[in-house]
C-alpha positions in Angstrom: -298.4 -25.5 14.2 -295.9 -22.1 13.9 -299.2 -20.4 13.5 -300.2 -21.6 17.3 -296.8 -20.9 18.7 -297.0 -17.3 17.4 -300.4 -16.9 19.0 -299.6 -18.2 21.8 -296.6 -15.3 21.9 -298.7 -12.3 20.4 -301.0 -13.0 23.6 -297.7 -13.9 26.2 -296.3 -10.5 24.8 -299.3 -8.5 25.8 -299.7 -10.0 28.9 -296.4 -9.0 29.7 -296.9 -5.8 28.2 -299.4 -4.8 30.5 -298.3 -6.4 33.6 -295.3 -4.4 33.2 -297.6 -1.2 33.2 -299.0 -2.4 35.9 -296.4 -2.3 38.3 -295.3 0.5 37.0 -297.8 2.5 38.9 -297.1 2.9 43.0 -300.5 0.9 43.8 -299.9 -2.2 42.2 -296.3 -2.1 42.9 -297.2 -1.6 47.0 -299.9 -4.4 46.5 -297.5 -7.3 44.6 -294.2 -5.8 46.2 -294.9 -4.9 49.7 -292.8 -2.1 49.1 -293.1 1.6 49.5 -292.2 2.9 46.0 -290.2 1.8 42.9 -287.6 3.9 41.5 -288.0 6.7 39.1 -285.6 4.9 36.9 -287.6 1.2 37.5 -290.7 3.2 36.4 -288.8 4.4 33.3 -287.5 1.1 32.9 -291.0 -0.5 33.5 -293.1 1.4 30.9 -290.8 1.2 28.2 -290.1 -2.5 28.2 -294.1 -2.3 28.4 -293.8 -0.5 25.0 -291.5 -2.6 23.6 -293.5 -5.8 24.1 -296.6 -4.3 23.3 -294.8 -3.2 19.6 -293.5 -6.6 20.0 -297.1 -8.0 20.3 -298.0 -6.4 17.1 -295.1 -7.2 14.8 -295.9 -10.6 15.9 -299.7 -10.8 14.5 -299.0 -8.7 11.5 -296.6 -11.7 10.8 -299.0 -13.8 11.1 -302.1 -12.8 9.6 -300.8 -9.6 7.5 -302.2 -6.0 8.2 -305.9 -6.1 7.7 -306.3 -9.3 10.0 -303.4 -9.1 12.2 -304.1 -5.5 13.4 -307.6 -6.6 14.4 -306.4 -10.1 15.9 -304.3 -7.7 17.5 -306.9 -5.5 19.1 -308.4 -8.6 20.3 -305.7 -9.7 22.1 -304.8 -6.6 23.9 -307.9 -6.7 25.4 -307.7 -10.2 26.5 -304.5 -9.4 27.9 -305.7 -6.3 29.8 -308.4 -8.4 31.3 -306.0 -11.1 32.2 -303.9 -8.7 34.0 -306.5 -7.0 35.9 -307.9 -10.3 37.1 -304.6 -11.9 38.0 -303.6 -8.0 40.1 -307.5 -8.6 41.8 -306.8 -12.3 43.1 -303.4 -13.3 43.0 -301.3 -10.1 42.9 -298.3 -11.8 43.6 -298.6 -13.7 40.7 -297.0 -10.6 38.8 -294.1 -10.6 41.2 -291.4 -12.4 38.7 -291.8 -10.0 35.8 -291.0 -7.2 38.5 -288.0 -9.0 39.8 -286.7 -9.6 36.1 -287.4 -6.0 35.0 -286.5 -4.2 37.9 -283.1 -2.5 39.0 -283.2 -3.7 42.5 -284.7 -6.8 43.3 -287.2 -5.3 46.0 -286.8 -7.6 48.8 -283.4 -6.6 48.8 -283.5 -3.2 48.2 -286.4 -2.2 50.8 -285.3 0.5 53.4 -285.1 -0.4 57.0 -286.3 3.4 58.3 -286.1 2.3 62.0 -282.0 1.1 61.1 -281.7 4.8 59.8 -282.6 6.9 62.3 -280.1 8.5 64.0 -280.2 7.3 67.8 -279.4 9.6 70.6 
């Protein structure tokens, strides 16, 4: 049964990984967000929690299976997650929308600019 669970997180891990490179990019961020652009800091912060689970990801299935089997179960799963992400960005973007809000600096509905509001009127 552990051996399940930590599947089950190698491939939650990866997912995560990559759906936090994916909003790190303006188009996907515009498309789940609604909002202009994230911060050069969220983008920082984006990618290298991306990083982080993604090492995560592996120190998880060397665990498992060791270093000859857990490096390609590994593989295997980073693919899987890729896929996953692409397909969940292509038909239910939004889906992505609470890993932004936990990762980002400024929870974008709150943080969107009213440019009208800042124009100086005259």
């Amino acid at each position: 049964m552990p051996k399940d669970l930590l599947l089950v997180a190698i491939f939650s891990t990866a997912y995560l990984s990559f759906a936090l490179f994916a909003l790190s990019q303006v188009r996907h961020w515009r498309v789940v967000f609604d909002k202009a652009l994230p911060t050069q800091r969220e983008v920082l912060l984006l990618r290298s929690l991306g990083i982080l689970m993604l090492s995560i990801s592996l120190a998880l299935s060397l665990v498992r299976d060791g270093a000859s089997f857990g490096s390609l179960l590994w593989i295997t799963m980073i693919g899987m997650a890729a896929l996953a992400v692409a397909l969940t960005l292509a038909w239910r973007p939004r889906w992505l929308r609470p890993a932004g809000k936990l990762f980002s600096f400024t929870y974008p509905d709150t943080g969107r600019v009213n440019h009208k509001m800042n124009q100086v009127k005259g």
